[in-house]
C-alpha positions as CSV (number, residue, x, y, z in Angstrom):
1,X,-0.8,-2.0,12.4
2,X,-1.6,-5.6,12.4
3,X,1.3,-8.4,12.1
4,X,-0.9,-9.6,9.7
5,X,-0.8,-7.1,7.0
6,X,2.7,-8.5,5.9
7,X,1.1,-10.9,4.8
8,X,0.8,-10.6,0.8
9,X,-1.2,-11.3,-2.0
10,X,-3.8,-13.5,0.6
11,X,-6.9,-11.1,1.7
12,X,-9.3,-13.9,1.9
13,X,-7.8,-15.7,4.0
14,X,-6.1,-12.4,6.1
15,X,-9.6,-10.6,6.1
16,X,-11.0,-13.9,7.6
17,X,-8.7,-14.1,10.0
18,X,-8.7,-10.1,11.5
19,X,-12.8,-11.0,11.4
20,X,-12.4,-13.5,14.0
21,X,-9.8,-11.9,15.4
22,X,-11.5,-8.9,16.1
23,X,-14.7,-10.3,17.1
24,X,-13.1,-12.6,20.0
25,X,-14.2,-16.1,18.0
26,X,-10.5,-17.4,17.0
27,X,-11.4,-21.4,16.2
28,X,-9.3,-23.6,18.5
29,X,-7.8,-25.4,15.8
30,X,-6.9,-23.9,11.9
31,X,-5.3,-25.6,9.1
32,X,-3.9,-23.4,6.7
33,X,-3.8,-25.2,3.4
34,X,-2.3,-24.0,0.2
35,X,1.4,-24.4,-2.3
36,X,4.5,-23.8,-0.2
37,X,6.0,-20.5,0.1
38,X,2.7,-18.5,-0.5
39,X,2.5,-17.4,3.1
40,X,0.9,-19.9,5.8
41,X,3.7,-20.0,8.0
42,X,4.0,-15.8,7.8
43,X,0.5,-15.8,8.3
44,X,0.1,-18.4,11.1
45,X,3.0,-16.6,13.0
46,X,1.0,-12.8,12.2
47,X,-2.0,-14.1,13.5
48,X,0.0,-15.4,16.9
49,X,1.3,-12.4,17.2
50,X,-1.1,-10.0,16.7
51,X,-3.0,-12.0,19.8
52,X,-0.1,-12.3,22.1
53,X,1.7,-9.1,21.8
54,X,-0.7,-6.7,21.3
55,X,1.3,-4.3,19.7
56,X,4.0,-4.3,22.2
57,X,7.5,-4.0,19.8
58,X,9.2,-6.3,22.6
59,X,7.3,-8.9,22.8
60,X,7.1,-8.7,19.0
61,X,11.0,-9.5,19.2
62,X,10.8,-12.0,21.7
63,X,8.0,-13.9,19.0
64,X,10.3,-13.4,16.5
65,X,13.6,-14.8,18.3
66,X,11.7,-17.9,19.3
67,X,11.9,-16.8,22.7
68,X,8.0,-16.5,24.0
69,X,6.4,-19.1,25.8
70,X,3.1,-18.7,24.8
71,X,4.2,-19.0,20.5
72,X,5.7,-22.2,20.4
73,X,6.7,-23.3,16.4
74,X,7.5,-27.2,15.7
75,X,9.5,-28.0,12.7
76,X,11.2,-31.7,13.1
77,X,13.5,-30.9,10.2
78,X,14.7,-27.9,12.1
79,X,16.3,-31.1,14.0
80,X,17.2,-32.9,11.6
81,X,13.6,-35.4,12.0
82,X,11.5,-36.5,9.2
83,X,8.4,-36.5,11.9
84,X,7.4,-35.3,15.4
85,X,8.4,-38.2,17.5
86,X,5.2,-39.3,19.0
87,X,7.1,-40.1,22.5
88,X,8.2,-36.1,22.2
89,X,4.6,-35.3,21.5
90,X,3.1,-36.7,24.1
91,X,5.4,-36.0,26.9
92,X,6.9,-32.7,25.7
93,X,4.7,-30.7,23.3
94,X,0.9,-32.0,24.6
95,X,1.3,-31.5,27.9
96,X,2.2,-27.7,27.3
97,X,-1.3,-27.4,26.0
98,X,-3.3,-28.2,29.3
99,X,-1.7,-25.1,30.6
100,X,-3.5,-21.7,30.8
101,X,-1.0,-19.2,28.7
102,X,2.0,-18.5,30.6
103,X,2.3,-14.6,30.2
104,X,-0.6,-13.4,27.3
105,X,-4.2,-14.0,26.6
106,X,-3.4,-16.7,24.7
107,X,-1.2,-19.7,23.7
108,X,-0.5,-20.6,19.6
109,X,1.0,-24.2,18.9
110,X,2.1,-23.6,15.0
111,X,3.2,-27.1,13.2
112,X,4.7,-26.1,9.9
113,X,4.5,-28.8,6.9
114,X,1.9,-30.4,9.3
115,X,1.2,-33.1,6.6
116,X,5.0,-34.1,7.3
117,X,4.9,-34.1,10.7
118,X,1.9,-36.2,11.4
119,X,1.3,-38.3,7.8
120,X,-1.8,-40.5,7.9
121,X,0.6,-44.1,7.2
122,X,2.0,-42.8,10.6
123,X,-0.6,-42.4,12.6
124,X,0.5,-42.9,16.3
125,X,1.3,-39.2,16.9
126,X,-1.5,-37.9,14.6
127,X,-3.8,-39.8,16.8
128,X,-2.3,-38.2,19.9
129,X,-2.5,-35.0,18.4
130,X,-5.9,-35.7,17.6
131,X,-7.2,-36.6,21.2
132,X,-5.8,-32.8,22.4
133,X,-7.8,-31.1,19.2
134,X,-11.0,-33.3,20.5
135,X,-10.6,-31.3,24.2
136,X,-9.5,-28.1,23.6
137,X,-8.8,-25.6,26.5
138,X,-9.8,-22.0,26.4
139,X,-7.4,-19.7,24.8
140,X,-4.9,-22.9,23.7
141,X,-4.7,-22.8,19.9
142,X,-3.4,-24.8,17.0
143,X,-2.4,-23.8,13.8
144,X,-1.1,-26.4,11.3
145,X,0.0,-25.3,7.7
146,X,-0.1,-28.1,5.1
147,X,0.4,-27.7,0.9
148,X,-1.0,-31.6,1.4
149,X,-3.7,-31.8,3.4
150,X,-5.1,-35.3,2.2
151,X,-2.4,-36.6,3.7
152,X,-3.5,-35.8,7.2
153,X,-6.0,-37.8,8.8
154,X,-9.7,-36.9,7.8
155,X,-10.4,-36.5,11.7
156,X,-7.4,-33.7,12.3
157,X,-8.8,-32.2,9.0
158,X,-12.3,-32.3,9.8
159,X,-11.4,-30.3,13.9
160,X,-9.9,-27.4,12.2
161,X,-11.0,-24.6,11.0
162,X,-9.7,-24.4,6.9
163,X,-8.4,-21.2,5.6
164,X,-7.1,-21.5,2.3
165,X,-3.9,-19.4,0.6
166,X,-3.3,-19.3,-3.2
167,X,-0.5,-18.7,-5.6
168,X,1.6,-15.3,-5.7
169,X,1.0,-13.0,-8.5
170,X,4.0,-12.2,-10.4
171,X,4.3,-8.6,-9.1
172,X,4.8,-10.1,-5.3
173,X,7.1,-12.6,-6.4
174,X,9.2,-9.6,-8.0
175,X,9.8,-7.6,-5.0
176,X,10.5,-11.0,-3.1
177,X,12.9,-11.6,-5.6
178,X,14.9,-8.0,-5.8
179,X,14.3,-7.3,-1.8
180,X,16.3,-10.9,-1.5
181,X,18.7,-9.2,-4.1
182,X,18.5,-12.0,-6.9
183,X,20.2,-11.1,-10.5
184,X,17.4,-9.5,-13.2
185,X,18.3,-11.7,-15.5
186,X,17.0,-14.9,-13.5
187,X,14.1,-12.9,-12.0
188,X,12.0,-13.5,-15.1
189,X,12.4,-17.4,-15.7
190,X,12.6,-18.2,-12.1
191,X,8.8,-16.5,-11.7
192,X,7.8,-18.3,-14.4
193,X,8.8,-21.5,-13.5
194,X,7.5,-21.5,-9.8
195,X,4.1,-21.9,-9.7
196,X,3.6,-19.2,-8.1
197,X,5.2,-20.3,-4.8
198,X,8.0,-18.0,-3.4
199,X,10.4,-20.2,-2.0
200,X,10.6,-22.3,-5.5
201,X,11.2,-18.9,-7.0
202,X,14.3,-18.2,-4.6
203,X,15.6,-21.2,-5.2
204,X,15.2,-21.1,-9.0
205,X,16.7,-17.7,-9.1
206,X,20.0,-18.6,-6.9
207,X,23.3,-18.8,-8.6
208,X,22.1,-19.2,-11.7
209,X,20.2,-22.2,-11.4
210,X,17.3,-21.3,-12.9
211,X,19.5,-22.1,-16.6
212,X,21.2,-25.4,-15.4
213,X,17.8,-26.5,-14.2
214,X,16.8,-25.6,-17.8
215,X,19.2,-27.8,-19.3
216,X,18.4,-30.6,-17.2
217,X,15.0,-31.3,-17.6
218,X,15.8,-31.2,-21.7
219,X,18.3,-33.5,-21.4
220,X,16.1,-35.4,-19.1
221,X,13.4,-35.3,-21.8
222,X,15.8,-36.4,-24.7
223,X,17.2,-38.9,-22.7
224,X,13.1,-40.6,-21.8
225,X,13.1,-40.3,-26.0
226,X,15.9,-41.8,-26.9
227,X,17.8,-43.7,-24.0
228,X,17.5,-47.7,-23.5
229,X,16.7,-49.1,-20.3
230,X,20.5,-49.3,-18.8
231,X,21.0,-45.3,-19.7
232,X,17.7,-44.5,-17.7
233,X,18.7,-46.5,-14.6
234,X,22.0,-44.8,-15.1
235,X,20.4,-41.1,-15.2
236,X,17.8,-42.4,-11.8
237,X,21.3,-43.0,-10.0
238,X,22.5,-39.5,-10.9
239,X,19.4,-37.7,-10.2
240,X,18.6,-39.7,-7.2
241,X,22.1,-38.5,-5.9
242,X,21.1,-34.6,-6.3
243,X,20.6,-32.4,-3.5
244,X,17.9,-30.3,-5.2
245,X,16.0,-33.2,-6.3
246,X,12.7,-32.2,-5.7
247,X,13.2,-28.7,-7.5
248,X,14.3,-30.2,-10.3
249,X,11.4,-32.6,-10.8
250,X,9.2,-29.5,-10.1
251,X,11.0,-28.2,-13.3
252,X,10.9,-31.0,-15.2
253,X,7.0,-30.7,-14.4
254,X,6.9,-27.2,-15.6
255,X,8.1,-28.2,-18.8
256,X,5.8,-31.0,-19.5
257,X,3.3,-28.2,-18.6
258,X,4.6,-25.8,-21.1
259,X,4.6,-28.4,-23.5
260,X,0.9,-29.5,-22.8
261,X,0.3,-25.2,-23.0
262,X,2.3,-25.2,-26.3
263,X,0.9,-28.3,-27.7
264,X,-3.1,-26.5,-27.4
265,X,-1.6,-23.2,-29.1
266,X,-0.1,-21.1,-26.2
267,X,2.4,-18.4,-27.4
268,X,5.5,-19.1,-26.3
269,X,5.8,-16.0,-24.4
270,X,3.3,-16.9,-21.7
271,X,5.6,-20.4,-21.3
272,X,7.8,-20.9,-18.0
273,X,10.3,-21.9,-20.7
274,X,9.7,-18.9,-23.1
275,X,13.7,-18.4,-23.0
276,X,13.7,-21.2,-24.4
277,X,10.3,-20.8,-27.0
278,X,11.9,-22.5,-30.4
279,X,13.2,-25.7,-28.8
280,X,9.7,-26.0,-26.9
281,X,8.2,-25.9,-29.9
282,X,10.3,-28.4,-32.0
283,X,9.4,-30.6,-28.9
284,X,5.5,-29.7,-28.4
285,X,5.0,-31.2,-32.2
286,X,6.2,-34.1,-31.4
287,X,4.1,-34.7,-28.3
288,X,0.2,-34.3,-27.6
289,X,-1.6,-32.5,-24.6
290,X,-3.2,-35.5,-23.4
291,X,0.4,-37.2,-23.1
292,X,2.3,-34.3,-21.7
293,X,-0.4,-33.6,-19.1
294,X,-0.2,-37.2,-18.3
295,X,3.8,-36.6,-17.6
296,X,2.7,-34.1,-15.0
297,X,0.5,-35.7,-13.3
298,X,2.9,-39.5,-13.1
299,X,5.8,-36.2,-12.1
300,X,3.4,-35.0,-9.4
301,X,2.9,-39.1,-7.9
302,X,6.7,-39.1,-7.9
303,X,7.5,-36.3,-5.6
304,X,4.5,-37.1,-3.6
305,X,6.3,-40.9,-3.0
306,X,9.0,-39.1,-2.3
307,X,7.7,-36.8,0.1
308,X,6.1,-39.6,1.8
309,X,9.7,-41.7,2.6
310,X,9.6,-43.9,-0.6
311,X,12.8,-45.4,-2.0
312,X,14.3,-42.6,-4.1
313,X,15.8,-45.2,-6.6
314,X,13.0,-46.9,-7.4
315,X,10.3,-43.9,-7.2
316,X,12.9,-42.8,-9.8
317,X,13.4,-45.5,-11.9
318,X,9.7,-45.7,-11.9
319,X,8.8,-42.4,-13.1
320,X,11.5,-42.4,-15.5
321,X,10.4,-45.3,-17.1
322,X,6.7,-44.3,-17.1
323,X,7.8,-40.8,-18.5
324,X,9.0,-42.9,-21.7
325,X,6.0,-45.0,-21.8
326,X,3.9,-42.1,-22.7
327,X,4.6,-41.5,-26.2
């Protein structure tokens, strides 16, 4: 059985990968691009091990524990960094990859959130990384994951190997949901309202925050209709202060979706917010599809700023104030 077949809802891009596994022509370099929590980091860890343990159950659990020197995973946020530090990269993680693999066939070097690690407006270590993908070494490879892959350099994009992952059907995001033992009663909203991506899903469906997330983004809507400029500063402070910030912007984006949806005739049953169909409504006549998609899309520049480092407060203030511009 192949580590890879855990790997769900993604046969493209598993059936690509078992080809070139199985015919010896592994690329030197991948970059898994697709949403979060879809499976690139399962996958990129599957493909790792189906090369360096062969099968063999203990060296399965030594890949698994971290513990094998030939699968070495960087996450800076597992530390507590924003970035790889380029002096790290360069005399820490690089050098590792001039080696010939300590104990398998092979070595895997697996960045996670690659896009955060190396960002183009930071581009000493991306440059570094770069000059290693420009000489590879027989049987070293790289696999970086990335939901954002414009924001890595063009030259790190264009020495990989692309293999692409999509959203998760509803039926995967199900059993994810009950195997990680979430209430039935969020199961349903907290599907709908992630985009397909699992670990938005988890999140959603946790202690019941799929409903207060609800009533956020509506007051966060009435507030954008209503509110003068003091009240939305005020509600930038407060939501610039929350420690699920970036979900709840990802819901507030779901709802401007629903609305655009609504707004073109959608029954309200096929709505992330279909709990919530009859005030939807009420709100999608009051609003067109051109202006509620336009909300998604200034949402969308927001958590990218965000994502990139930008001042919360004023990313914030900015989008809040552009959300009430669009009438």
């Amino acid at each position: 059985m192949s580590a890879l077949d855990a790997v769900r809802a993604q046969n493209a891009a598993v059936d690509a990968l078992n080809r070139a596994r199985e015919r010896g022509r592994l690329a030197s370099a991948y970059l898994f691009d697709g949403p979060s929590g879809v499976g690139k980091e399962l996958a990129a860890l599957a493909l790792a091990t189906d090369i360096v343990a062969s099968g063999d159950p203990h060296v399965v659990e030594r890949i698994e524990l971290g513990a094998h020197p030939d699968v070495r995973v960087f996450r800076p946020r597992d530390e507590g960094k924003r970035n790889i530090q380029v002096e790290v990269l360069r005399s820490e993680i690089l050098p590792l990859a001039q080696f010939a693999p300590f104990e398998a066939t092979a070595t895997f070097f697996i960045f996670p959130e690659a896009d955060v690690s190396f960002p183009v407006f930071q581009p000493e270590a991306a440059n570094a990384l770069l000059k290693t993908l420009e000489e590879p070494r027989p049987n070293v490879h790289f696999i970086l994951t990335s939901e954002r892959p414009d924001s890595l350099l063009s030259t790190i994009r264009s020495r990989c190997q692309r293999v692409r992952f999509g959203r998760l059907p509803q039926a995967v995001l199900r059993d994810i949901l009950r195997a990680e033992g979430a209430s039935e009663g969020c199961i349903a909203p907290a599907i709908a309202l992630s985009g397909g991506r699992a670990d938005v899903a988890l999140a959603l469906a946790s202690d019941g925050a799929v409903g207060a997330l609800s009533e956020l983004v509506f007051s966060i809507d009435r507030a954008i209709c209503g509110a003068g400029p003091g009240a939305l500063v005020e509600l930038a402070e407060q939501l610039a202060r929350r420690d699920d910030l970036e979900l709840a912007l990802l819901t507030l984006q779901s709802f401007y979706r629903d609305l655009a949806a609504s707004s073109l005739g959608l029954p309200a049953q096929w709505l992330g917010f279909s709990d919530r169909g009859e005030a939807l409504l009420d709100r999608a006549s009051s609003v067109s599809a051109s202006s509620a998609a336009a909300r998604v899309s200034l949402i969308h520049q927001c958590v990218r700023s965000m994502q990139k480092n930008a001042n919360k407060q004023v990313t914030l203030d900015s989008l809040l104030f552009g959300l009430r511009d669009l009438r």
